[in-house]
N, C-alpha and C positions, 0 to 999 in steps of 0.2 A: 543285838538280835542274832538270833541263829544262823547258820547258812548249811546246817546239816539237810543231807537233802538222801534219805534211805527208806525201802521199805523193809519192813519187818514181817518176819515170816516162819512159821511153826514146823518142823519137819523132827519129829520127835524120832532119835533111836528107839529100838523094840528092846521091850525088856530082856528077850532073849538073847542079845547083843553079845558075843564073848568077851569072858577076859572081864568079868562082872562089870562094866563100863555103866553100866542103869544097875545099880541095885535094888532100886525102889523103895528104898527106906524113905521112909518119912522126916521131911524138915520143916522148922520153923528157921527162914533166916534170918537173921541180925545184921548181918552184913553186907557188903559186897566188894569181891574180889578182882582186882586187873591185873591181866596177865597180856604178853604179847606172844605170838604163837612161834617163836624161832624159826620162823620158815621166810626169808625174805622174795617167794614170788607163791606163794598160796594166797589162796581166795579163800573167802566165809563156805564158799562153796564146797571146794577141796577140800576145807575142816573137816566139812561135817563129813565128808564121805572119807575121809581118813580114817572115822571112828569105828564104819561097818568093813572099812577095807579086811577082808581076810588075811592077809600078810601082817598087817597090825599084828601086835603080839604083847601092847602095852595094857596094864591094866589105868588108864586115865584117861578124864572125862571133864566137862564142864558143863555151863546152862547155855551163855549165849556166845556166839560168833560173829565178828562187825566186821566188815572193811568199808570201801567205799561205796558201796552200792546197796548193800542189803547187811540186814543182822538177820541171823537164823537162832532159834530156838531149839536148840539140839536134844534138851531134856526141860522138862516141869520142874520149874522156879522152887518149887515145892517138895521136891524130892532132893535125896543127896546124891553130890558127884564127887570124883575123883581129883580134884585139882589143887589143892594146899600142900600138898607133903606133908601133911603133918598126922599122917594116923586115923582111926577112925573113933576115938574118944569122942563121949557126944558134947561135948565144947572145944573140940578141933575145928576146923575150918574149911573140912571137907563135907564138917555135918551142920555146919551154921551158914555157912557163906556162899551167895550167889558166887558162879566165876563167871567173868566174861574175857574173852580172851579178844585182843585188837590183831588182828592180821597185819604183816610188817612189809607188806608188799609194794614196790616200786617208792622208795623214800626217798630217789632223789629227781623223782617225776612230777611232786604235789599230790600224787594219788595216797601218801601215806598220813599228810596231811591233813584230806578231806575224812581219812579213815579216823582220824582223832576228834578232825570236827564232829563226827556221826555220836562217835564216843562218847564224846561228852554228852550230846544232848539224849541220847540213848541210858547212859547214867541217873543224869538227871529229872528225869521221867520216872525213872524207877525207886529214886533217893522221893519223889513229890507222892507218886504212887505207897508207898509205905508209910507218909510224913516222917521221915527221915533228914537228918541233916550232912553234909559231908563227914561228920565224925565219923560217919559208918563205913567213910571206903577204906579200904586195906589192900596192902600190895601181896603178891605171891611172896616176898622176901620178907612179910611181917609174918608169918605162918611157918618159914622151914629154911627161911636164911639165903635162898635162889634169889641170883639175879636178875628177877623179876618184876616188873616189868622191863625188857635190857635196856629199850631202849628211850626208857624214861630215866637213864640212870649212864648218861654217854660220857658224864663228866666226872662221874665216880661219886655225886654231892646229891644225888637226887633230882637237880633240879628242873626237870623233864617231869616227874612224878608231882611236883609243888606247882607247879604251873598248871597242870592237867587239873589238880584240885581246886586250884584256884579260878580255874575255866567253869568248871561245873556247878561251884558253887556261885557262881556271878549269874550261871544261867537259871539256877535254881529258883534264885531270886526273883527275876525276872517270869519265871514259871508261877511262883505264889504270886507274886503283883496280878498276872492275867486274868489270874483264878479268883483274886479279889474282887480288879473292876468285873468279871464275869457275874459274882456273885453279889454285889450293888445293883446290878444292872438290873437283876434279873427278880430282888426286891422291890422295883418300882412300878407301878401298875399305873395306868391313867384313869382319871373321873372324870365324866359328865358332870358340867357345872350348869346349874340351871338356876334363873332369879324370876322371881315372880310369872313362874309359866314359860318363860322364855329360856330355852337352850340355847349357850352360847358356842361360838365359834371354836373357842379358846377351850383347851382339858386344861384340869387342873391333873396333881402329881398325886398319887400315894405311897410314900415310902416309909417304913417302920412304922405304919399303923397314925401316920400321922397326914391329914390331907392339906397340899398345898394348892392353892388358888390364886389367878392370874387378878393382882387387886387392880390394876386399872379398868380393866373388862368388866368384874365386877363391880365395883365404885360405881364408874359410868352407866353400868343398866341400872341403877339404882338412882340417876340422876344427879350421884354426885361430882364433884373435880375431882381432879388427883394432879399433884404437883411434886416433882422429884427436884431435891436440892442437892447435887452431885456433893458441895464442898463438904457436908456435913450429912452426907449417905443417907436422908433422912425421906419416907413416904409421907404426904400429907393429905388426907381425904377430908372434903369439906361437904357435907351436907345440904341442901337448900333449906333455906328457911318457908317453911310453907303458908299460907295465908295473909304474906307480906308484898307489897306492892312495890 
């Protein structure tokens, strides 16, 4: 189960943004990119106002910003951003790839943590949102060779970055499971069972067009027994014999 606990929240750059930061080109993405923001005391917050800061003087950009408290949506999912290194080819990864960048702030407080908790489930919502599978996440350092994310990568092996995928994708799962019993649940309708003018106590089920009926309830208004043999799972409905003494 999760324990990410964030809201999410839209605060879009203007396209007028210098330093072409929003170009407004149109994307279909494929992917999705994790980056960590090298700033070990910035907030999602701080991001995003980094990007309109006037002193800025970088031309890069991303879609979304996490830490522990909030993700910000800096640009439309939908549009391309600046954050691959790899060029603006339209199968670069500035023109395919969501970026979501994790904020590296206070990592030895549990606040960086909960920032990865968010992460993940923030991911994975988006991989369930596309039907997507983890295939699709990609680091900043499969795109332009940056050691990115840094510090999914502390042992030189990765293995910061394989855990993280491997967090996302456990939760992913658990995200379809939901969505299944949801969508069982949500095929079952109840009926009105009614014998000889008599409306009983008991609904019956309808699920996939098929109606189930509570048989002892029924049996019985009809006068008959019903007998359950536990060892041999078996229902037995007996009839009366009518005009016998």
């Amino acid at each position: 189960m999760s324990s990410a606990a964030y809201r999410y929240r839209q605060d879009h750059i203007p396209l007028s943004t210098p330093y072409n930061r929003r170009p407004g080109l149109a994307m279909t993405p494929t992917t999705i990119t994790i980056h960590n923001t090298g700033n070990l005391s910035s907030t999602a917050a701080n991001e995003r106002a980094w990007l309109t800061n006037p002193t800025n003087t970088r031309t890069a950009s991303y879609h979304i910003v996490i830490d522990a408290i909030e993700a910000i949506e800096v640009l439309p999912l939908n549009e391309t951003a600046w954050h691959a290194g790899d060029g603006s080819k339209a199968t670069s990864g500035n023109r395919t790839s969501i970026g979501i960048e994790i904020c590296e702030r206070n990592t030895l407080t549990g606040e960086y943590a909960q920032t990865l908790r968010n992460a993940v489930e923030l991911v994975a919502k988006l991989l369930t949102a596309n039907n997507w599978s983890v295939d699709r996440l990609r680091r900043h350092y499969d795109w332009s060779g940056k050691n990115c994310p840094r510090l999914m990568n502390q042992d030189g092996k990765w293995t910061g970055w394989k855990q993280f995928v491997q967090q996302v994708d456990a939760r992913l799962l658990e995200l379809k499971t939901n969505k299944s019993t949801e969508a069982n649940k949500s095929e079952i309708a109840t009926a009105t069972v009614i014998v000889n003018g008599k409306q009983l106590p008991q609904k019956g089920e309808v699920k996939a067009g098929v109606t189930y009926v509570p048989i002892r309830a029924v049996a019985e208004a009809l006068g008959a027994t019903v007998k359950w043999n536990s060892s041999t799972q078996t229902v037995t409905v007996t009839q009366p014999e009518y005009g016998k003494a």
